[in-house]
Each structure stands twice: as structure tokens, then as C-alpha cells.
Backbone bond lengths (Angstrom), bond angles and torsions (degrees), N, CA, C in turn:
res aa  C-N    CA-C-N  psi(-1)  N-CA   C-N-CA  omega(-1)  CA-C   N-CA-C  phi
1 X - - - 1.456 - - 1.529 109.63 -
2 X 1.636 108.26 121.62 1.620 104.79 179.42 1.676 107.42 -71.39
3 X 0.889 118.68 -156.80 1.695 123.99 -157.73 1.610 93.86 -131.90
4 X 1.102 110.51 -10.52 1.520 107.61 179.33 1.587 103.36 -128.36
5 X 1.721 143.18 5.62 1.196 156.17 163.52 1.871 108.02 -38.36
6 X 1.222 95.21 100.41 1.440 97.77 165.53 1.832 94.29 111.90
7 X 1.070 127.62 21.65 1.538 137.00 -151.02 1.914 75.73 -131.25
8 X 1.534 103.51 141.94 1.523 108.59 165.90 1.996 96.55 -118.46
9 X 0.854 129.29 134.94 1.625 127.54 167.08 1.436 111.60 -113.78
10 X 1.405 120.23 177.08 1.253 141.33 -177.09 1.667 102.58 -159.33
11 X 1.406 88.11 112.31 1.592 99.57 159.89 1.685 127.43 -131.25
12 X 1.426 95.21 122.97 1.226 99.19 -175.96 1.419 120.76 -50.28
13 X 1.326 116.66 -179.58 1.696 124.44 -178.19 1.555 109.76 7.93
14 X 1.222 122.83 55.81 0.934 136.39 -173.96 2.014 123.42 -93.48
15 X 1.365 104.48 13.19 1.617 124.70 173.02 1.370 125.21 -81.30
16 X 1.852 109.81 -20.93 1.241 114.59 165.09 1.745 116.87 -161.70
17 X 0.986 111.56 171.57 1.636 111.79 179.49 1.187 96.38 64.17
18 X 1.437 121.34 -149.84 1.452 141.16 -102.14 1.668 82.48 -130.14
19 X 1.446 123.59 -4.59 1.658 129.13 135.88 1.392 114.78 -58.50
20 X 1.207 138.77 -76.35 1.036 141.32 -121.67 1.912 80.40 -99.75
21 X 1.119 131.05 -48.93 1.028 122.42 177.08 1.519 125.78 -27.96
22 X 1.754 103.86 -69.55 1.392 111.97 148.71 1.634 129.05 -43.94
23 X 1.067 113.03 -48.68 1.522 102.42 172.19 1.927 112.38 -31.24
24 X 2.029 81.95 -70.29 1.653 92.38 -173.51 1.779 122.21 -53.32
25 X 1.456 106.43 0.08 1.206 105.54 -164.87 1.764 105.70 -98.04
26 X 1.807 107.30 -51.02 1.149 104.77 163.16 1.417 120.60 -52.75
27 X 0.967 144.06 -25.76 1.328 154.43 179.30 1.674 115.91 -59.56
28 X 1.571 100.08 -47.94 1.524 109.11 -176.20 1.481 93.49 -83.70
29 X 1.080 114.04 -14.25 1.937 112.55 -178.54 2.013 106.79 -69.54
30 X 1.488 104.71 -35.13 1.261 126.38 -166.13 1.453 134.37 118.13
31 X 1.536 103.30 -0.82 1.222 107.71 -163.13 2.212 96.98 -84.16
32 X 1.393 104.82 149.32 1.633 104.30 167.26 1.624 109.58 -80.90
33 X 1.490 104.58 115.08 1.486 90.78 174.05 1.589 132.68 -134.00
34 X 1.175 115.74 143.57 1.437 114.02 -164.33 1.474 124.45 -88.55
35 X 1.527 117.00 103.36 1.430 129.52 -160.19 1.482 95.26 -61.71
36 X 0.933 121.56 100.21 1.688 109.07 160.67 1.568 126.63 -86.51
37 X 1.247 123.30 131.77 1.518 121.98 -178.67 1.538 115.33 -135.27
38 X 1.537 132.87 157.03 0.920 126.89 -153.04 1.707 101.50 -103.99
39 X 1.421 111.15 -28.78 1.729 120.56 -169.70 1.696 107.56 -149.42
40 X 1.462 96.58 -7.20 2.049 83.82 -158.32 1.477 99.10 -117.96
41 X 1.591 108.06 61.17 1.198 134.92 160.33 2.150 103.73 -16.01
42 X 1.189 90.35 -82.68 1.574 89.93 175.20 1.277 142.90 -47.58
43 X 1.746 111.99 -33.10 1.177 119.02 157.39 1.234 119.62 -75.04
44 X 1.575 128.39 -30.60 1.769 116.04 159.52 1.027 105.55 -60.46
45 X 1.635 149.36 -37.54 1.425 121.34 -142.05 1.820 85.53 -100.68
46 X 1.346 123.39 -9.28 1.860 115.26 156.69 1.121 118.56 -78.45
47 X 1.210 128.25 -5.07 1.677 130.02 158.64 1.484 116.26 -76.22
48 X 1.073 109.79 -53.39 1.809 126.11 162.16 1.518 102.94 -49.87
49 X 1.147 127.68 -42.91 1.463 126.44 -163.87 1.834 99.87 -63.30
50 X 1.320 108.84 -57.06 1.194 126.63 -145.98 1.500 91.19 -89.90
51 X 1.501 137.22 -16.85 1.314 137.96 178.59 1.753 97.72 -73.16
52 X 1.443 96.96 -36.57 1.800 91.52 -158.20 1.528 102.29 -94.42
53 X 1.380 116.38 5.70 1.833 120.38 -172.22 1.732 80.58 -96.07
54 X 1.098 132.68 -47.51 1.501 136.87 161.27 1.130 144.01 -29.64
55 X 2.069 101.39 -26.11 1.482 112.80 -177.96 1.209 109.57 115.29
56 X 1.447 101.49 -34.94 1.735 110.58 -154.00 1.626 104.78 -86.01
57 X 1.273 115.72 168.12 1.615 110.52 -173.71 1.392 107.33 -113.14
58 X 0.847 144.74 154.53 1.694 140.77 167.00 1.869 96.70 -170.00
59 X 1.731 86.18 175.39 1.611 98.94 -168.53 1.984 95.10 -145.61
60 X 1.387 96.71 164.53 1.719 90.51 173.31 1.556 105.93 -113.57
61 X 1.091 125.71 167.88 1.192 115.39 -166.94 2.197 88.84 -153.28
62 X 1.235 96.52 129.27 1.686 88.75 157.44 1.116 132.68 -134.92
63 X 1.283 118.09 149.35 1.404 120.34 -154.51 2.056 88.41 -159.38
64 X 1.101 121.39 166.99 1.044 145.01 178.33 1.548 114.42 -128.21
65 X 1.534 109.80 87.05 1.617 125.12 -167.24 1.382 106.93 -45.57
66 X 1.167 124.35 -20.28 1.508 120.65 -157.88 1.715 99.81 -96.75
67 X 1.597 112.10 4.50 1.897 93.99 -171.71 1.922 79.43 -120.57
68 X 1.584 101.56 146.71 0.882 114.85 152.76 1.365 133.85 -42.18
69 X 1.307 116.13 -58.57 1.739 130.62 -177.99 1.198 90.77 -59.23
70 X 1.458 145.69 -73.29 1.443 155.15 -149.93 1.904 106.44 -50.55
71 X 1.289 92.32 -50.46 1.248 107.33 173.65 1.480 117.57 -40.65
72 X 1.128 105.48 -80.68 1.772 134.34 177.14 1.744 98.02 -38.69
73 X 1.388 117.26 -33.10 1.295 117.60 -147.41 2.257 97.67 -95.90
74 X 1.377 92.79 -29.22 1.322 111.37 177.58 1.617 101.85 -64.33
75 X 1.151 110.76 -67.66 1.394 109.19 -171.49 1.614 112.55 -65.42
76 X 0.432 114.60 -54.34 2.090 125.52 148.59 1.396 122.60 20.49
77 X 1.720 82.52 -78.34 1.870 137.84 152.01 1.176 94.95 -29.20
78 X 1.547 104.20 -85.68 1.903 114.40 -167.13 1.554 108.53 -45.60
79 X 1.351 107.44 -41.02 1.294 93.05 -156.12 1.795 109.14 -76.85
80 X 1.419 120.60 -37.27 1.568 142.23 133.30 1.256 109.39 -4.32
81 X 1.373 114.79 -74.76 1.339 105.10 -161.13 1.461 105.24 -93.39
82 X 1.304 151.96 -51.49 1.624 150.08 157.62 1.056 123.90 -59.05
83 X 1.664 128.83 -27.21 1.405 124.35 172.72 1.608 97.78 89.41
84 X 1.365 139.51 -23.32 1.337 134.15 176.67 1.713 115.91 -144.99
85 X 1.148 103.42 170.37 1.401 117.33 174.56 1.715 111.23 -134.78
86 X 1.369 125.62 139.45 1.036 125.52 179.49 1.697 115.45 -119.00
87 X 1.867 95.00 -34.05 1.805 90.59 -162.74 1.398 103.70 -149.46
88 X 1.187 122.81 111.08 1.430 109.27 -174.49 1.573 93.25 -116.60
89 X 1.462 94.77 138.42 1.636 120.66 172.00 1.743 109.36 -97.88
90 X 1.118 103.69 106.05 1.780 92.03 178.27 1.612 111.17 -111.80
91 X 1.490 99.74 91.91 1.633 122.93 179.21 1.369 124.86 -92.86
92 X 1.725 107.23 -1.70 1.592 109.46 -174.71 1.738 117.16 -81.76
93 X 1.018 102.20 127.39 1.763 101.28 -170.87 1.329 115.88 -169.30
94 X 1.149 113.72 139.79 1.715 110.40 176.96 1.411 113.36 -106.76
95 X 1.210 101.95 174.04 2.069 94.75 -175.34 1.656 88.70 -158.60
96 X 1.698 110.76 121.26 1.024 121.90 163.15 1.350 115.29 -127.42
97 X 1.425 113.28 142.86 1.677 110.14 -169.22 1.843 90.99 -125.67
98 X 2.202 73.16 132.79 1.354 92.86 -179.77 1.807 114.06 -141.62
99 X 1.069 112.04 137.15 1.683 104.23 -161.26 1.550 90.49 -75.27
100 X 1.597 113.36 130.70 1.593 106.09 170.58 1.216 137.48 -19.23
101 X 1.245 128.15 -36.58 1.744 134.95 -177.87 1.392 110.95 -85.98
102 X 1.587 114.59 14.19 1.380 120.01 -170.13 1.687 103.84 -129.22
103 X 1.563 84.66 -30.06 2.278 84.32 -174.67 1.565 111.87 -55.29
104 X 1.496 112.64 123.47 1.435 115.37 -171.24 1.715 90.03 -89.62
105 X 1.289 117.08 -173.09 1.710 132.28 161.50 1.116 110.43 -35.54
106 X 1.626 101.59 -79.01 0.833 132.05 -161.24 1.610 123.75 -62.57
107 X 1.591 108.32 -18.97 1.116 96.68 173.54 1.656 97.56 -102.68
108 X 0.924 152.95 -33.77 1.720 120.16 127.60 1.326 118.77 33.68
109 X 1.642 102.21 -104.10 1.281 121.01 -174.48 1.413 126.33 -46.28
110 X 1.577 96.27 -38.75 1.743 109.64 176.15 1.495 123.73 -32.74
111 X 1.790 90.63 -69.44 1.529 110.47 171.86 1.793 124.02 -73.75
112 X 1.351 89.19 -44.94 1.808 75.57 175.55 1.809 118.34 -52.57
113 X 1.548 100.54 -41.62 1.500 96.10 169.26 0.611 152.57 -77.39
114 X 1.489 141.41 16.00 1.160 165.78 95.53 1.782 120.82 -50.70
115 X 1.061 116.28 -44.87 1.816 116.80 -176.91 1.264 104.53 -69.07
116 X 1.206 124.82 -51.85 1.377 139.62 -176.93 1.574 115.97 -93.61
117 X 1.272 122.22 -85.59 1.432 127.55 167.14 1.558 109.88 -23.07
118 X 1.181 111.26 -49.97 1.738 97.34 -157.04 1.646 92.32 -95.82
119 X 1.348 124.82 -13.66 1.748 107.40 168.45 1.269 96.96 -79.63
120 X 1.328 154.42 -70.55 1.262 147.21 -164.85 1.692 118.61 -32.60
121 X 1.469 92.67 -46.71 1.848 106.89 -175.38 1.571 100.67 -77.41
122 X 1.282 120.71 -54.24 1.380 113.30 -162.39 1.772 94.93 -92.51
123 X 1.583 141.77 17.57 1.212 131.18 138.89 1.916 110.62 -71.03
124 X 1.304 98.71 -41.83 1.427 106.33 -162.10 1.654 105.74 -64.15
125 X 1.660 122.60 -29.29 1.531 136.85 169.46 1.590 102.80 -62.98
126 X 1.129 124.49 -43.79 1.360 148.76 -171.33 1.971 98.67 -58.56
127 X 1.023 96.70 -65.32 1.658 110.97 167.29 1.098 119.19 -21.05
128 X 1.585 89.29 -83.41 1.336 114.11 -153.68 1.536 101.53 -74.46
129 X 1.326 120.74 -19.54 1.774 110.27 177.38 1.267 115.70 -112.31
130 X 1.923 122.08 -0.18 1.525 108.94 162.79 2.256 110.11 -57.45
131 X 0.988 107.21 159.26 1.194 146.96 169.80 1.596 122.77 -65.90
132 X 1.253 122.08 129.70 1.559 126.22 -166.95 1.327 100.42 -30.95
133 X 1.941 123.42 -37.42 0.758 119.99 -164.82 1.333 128.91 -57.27
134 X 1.286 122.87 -13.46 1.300 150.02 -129.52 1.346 142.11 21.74
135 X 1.130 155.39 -133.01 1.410 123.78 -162.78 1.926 106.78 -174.22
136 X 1.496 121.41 164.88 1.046 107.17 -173.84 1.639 99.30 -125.57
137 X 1.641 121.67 137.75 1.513 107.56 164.26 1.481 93.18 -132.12
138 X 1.605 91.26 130.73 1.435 107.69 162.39 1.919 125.13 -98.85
139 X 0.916 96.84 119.58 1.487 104.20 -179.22 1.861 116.19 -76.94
140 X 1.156 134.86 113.53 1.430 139.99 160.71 1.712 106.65 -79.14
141 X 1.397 96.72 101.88 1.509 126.26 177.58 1.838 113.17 -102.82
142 X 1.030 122.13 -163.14 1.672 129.23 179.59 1.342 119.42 -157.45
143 X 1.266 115.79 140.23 1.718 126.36 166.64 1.668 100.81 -22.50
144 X 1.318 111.58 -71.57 1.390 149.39 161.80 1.953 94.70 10.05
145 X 1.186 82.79 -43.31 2.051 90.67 -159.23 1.610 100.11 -62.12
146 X 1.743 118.93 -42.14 1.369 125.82 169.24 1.454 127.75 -62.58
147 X 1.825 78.85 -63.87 1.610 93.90 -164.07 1.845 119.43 -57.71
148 X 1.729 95.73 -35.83 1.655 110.14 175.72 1.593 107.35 44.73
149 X 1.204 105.73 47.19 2.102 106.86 159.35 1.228 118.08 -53.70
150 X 1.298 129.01 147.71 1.208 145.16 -166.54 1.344 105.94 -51.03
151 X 1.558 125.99 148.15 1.333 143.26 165.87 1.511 95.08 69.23
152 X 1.275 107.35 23.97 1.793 102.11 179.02 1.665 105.71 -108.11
153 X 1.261 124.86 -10.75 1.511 136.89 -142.22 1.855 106.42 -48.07
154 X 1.448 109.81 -51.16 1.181 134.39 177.39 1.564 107.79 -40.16
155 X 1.484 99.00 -82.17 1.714 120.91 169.63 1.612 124.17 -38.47
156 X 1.438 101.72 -52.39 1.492 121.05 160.28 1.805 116.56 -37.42
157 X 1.625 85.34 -67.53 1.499 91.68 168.63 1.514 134.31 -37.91
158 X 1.119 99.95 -55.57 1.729 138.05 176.25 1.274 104.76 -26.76
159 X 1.820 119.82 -70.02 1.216 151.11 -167.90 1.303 111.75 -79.72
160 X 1.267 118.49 -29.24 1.987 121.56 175.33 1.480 82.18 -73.22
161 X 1.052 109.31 -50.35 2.030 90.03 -161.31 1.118 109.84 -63.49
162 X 1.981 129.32 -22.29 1.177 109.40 -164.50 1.723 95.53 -79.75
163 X 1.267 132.97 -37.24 1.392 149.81 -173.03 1.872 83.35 -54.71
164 X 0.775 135.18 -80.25 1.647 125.54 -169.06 1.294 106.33 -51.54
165 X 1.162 125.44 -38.73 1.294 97.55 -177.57 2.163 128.52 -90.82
166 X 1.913 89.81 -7.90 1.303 101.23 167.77 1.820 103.67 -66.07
167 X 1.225 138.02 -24.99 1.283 127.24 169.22 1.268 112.49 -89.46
168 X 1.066 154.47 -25.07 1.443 153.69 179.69 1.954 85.26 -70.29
169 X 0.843 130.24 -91.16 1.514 140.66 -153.72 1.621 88.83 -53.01
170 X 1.014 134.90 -56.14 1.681 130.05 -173.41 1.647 94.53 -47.85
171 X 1.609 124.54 -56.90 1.327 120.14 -167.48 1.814 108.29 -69.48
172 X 1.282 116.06 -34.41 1.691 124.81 174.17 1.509 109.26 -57.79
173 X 1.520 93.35 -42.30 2.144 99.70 -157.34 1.593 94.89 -85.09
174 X 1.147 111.94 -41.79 2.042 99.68 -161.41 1.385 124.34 -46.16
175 X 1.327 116.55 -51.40 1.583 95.43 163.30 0.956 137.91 -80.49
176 X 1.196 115.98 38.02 1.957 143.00 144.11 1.641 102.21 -79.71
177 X 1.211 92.40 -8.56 2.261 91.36 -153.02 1.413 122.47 59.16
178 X 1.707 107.15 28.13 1.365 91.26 172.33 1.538 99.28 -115.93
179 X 1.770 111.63 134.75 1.346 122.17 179.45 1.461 111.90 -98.73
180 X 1.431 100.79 146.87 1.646 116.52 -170.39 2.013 97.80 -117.87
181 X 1.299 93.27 130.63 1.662 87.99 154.80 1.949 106.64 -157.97
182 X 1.307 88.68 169.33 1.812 87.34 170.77 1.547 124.60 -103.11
183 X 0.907 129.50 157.36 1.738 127.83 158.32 1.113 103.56 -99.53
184 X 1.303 139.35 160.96 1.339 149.26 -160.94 1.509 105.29 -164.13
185 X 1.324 131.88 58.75 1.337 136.90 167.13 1.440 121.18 -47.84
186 X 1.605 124.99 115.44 1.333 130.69 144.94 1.412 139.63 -33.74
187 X 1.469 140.94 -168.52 1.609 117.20 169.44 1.700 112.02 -51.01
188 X 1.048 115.39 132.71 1.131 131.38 -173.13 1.916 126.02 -118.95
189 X 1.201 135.48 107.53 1.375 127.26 -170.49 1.716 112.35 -58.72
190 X 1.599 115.78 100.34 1.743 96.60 -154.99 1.874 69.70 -151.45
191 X 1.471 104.12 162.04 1.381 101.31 158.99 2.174 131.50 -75.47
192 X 1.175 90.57 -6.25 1.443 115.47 -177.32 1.504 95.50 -79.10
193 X 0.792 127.95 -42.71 1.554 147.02 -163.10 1.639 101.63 -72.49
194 X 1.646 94.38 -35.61 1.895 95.18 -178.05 1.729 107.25 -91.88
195 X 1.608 91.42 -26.48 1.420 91.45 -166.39 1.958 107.96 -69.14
196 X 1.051 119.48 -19.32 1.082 109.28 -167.65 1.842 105.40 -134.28
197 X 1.112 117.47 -5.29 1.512 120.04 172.18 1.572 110.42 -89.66
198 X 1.490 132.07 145.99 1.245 105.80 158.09 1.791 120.80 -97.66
199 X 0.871 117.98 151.24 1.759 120.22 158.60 1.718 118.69 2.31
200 X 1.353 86.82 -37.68 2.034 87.28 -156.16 1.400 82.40 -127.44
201 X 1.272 144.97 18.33 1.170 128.68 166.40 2.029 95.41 -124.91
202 X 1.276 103.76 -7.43 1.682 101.39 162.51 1.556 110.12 -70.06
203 X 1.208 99.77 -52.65 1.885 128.63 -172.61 2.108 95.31 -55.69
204 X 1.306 96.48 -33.47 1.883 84.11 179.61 1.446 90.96 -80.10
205 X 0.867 140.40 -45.11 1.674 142.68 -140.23 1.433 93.55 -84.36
206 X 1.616 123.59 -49.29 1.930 120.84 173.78 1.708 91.79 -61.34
207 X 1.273 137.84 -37.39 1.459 124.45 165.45 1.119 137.99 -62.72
208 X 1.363 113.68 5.47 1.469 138.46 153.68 1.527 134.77 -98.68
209 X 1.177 89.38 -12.07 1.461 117.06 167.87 1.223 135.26 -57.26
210 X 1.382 144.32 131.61 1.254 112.96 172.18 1.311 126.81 -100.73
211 X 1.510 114.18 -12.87 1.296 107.94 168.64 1.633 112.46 -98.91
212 X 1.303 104.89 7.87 1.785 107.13 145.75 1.909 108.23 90.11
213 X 1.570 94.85 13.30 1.716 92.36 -170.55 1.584 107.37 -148.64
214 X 1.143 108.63 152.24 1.658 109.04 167.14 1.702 121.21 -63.73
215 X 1.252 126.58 132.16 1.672 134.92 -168.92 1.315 78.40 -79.66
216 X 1.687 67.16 -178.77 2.065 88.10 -176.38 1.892 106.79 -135.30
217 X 0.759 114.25 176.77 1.538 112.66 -179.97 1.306 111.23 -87.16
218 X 1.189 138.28 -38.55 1.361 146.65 153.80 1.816 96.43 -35.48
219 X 1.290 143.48 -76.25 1.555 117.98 163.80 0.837 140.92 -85.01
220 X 1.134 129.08 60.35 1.893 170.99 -163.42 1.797 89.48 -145.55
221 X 1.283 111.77 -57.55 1.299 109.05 -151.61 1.761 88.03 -90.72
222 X 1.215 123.50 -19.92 2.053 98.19 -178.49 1.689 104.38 -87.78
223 X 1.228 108.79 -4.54 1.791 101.56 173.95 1.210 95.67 -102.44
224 X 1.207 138.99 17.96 1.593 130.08 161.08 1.471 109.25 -105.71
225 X 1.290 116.83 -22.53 1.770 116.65 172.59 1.974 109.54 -93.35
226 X 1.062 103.99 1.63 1.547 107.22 171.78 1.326 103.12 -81.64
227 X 1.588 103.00 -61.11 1.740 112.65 179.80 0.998 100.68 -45.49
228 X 1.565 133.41 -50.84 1.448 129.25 -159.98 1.822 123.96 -68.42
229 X 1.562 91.12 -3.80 1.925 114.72 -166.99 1.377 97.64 -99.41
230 X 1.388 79.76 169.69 1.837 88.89 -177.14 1.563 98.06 -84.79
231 X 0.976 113.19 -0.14 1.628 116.33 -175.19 1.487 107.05 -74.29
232 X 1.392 118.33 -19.91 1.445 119.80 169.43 1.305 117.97 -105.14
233 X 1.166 116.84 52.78 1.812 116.65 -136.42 1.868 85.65 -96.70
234 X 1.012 109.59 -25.54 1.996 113.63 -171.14 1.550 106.15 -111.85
235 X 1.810 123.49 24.91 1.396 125.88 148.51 0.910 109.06 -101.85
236 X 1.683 133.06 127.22 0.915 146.04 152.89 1.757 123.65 -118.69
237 X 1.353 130.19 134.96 1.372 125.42 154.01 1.583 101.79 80.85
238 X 1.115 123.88 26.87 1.079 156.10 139.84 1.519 139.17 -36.25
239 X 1.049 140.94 139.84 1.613 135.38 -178.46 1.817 103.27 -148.40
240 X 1.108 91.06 99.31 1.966 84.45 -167.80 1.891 101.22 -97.64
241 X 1.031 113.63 125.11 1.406 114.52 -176.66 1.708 99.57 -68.73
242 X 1.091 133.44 151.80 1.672 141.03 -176.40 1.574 96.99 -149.67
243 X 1.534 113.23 76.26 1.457 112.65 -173.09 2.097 125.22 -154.20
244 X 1.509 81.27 40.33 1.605 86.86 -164.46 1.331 129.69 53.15
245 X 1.123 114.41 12.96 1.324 110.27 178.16 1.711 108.39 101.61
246 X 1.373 124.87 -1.59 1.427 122.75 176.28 1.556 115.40 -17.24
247 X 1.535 105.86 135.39 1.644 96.42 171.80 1.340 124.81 64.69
């Protein structure tokens, strides 16, 4: 018997990285879970593949975190096709680094609407359709939210808000019994990680490290199925750093 068996989840951007990890993880826990992706049809339905060669059951679902309607329409879905919701992971987010004299509007809008906008909306769906039982949402946050390195200001931003608002909603939601916390991953092996870090500025950051190496999404993803257990049943509102020891 998994520890999460009989549990339905939803995790956002869940087609690659430090999503899909978690997906596959709740899955091997027992829980059924619904890969959601915004465009990369193929890479969710190889997350699904490899959940169900596993035993485990899952489905893909797409939606585009950043629109309101899409949102509403995802959980909709969930609720349609399983009849419940237990745990939503909201990991979908982009991160572009831009030195202040360069941030356009638009890339503004990009990230807040989705980093921010679409955890707020798709926590608030999350709410309103967990079960007397009450329910768990875990938030995927970043070092990023503290540390705020240069040309990050935007992104930085992004991630403090999701961390404020994982404690505001943990203190609103609990006597519902539904618990809120964040993960906050360090350098991380992800394609985001290549797209916007360089080589020798990863290599300073494992030199800040204390256990001296880049994580992986696979442990990103086993402190997100603990939170998700009853084994974490008395953390709430929370922000747990998952980062070798960074700093």
C-alpha cells in the first residue's frame, strides 16, 4: 500500500523537470495523477507512459496556467473525470533573467501570470473543490525568492509572492484541514537551469554549496510526496529550502 493510494493529485507543468519528476513520484506513492501541460503534448503523454509501465495510473490534461478560463476548465476536467481532488502541486512557471534596464512589460506580465496569477487562481479552484476531508497544496517556489541575484529581479519577485502567499492561505485554509507549504529548490538539473544559468556561474553556485553538487528533480520531487503524506500531517505554512545546503 502506497502512502498516498486512494489520493487523486494535480501537478502543474508537469511534462518535464522538476514536474514530471513529482508527477512520477506521487504516482509510485499511489496517488492517480493528472500530468498537466501547457504545449508539450508529447512530453506529458511520456510521463503518463512511464507512470502506467509502473502500475501507477495518471492522465494529461492541458490547460495554460496563466488564463483564468483554462484554469477553472482544468479542474472541471479533474473533477469530471475522478469525482475528487486531494493535492495540488502548482510547479508551472517560467523564469527569465533580465538586468533591470532591459525588463520589457511584457516580460512582466509573462511571469507574474503564470508565477503568481495562476498559483493564486488554480490554489483558489483547489479550495473550493477539496473535500470535507480537506486537502493539501504544495507550492514549487526558488532560492531565487531570498537570494534575488542579479538580472533576476522580476523572477525573484515572482517567487517571494508565491512564498507569501503559501503562508497567508496555510493560515486562511487550515481549519478546512487543508495544508499549504512551499519547496524552494537550489541549483537544480532542469532544462530552465541551462536555459538561463551559465556553465561557470552553475560551477560558482555548486561552490556555494555544501554538499558540493547540483540536485536533481527526483529530490525536489521526494520532499514534495512527504508534504503530500499524512506523515507531514502537523506542517503547515511552511517554506522548506531543498538545496544542498546553498549558502
Amino acid at each position: 500500500m502506497g502512502r498516498l493510494n486512494g489520493k487523486v493529485a494535480l501537478v502543474t507543468g508537469a511534462s518535464r523537470g522538476i514536474g514530471a519528476a513529482i508527477a512520477r513520484r506521487l504516482a509510485a506513492d499511489g496517488a492517480v495523477v493528472i500530468v498537466n501541460f501547457q504545449s508539450s503534448a508529447g512530453a506529458a503523454e511520456a510521463v503518463v507512459e512511464a507512470i502506467e509501465r509502473g502500475g501507477g495510473e495518471a492522465e494529461a490534461v492541458q490547460a495554460d496556467m496563466s488564463d483564468r478560463a483554462q484554469i477553472a476548465g482544468c479542474f472541471a476536467e479533474v473533477h469530471q473525470r475522478f469525482g475528487r481532488l486531494d493535492i495540488l502541486v502548482n510547479n508551472a512557471a517560467v523564469a527569465e533573467y533580465h538586468p533591470l534596464t532591459d525588463v520589457a512589460e511584457e516580460d512582466f506580465d509573462r511571469q507574474f501570470d503564470l508565477n503568481v496569477r495562476g498559483v493564486l487562481f488554480a490554489s483558489q479552484e483547489a479550495a473550493r473543490g477539496f473535500g470535507e476531508a480537506g486537502g493539501v497544496i504544495i507550492n514549487i517556489t526558488s532560492g531565487a525568492a531570498e537570494a534575488a541575484p542579479p538580472g533576476t529581479s522580476v523572477y525573484s519577485a515572482t517567487k517571494a509572492a508565491v512564498q507569501a502567499m503559501t503562508r497567508a492561505h496555510a493560515a486562511e485554509l487550515g481549519p478546512r484541514g487543508i495544508r499549504v507549504n512551499a519547496v524552494a529548490p537550489g541549483i537544480t538539473a532542469t532544462d530552465m537551469l541551462a536555459a538561463n544559468i551559465p556553465a561557470e556561474a552553475q560551477q560558482a553556485l555548486v561552490g556555494q554549496t555544501a554538499l558540493g553538487r547540483v540536485g536533481t528533480p527526483e529530490e525536489i520531487a521526494d520532499v514534495v510526496a512527504f508534504l503530500a503524506s499524512d506523515e507531514a500531517r502537523w506542517i503547515t505554512g511552511q517554506v522548506i529550502g531543498v538545496n544542498g545546503g546553498l549558502r
